[in-house]
N, C-alpha and C positions, 0 to 999 in steps of 0.2 A: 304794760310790763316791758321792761326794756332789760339789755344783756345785761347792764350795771346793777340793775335792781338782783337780778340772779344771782354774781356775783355776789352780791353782798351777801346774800344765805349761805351761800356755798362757804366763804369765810368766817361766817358766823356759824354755823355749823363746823367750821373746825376749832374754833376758837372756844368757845363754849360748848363743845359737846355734846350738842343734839341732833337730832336725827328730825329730818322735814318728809310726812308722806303726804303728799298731794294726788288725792281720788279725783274722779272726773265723773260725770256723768254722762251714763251710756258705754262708760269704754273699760273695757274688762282689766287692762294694766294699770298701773301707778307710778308716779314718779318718788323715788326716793333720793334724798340729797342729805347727804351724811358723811361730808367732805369733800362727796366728788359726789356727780351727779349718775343715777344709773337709772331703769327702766327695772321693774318688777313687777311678776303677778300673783294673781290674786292668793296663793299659796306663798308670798314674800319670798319668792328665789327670783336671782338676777336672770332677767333675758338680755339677748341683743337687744340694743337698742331701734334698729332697722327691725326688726320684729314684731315691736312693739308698737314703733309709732314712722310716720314716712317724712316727720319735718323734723329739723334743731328742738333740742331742750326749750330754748325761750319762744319760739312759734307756738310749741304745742303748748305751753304754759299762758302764751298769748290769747288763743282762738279755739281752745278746746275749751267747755263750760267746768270749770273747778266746783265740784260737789263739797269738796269738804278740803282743808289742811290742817292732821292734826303733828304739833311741835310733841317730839315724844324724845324724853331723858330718860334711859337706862328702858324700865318695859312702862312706865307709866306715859300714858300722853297728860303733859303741863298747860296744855293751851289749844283751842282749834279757831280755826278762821275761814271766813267764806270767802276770800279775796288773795289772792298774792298781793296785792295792793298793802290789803291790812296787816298782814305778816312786815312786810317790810315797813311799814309804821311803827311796826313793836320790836324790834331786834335789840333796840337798845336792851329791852324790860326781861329779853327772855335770858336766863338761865338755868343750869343743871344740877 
């Protein structure tokens, strides 16, 4: 996973209008990326991001084990994936 691939969700999430929650497993927060990148738990309210997590957005995206990413439009989620890898394979397809 590299910072360009990140980008490109973060854009794509503004562009198309959806919302990326990326779960981890073992680790009580989530990352949401919904235009801008933020840290939240498990009740969906924003934390500090130092809080949350002790490295960059793309580190922990890197090297933390991704349990699930579900692509969610308005309250439904449209698509889930087990890879950030495979999300950014599909941005072109995803829409809201």
């Amino acid at each position: 996973m590299s910072l360009r691939d990140l980008e490109q969700v973060i854009d794509a999430s503004r562009t198309r209008r959806i919302k990326v929650l990326v779960k981890f497993r073992g680790i009580k927060n989530f990352i949401m990326i919904d235009g801008e990148i933020k840290a939240i738990n498990m009740e969906g309210l924003k934390i500090p991001w130092s809080r949350a997590f002790q490295k960059p957005p793309h580190v922990v995206l890197d090297t933390y084990h991704v349990e699930r990413i579900d692509v969610i439009c308005g309250d439904k989620v449209v698509a889930s994936y087990s890879s950030f890898n495979d999300l950014v394979k599909s941005l072109n397809r995803l829409e809201c």
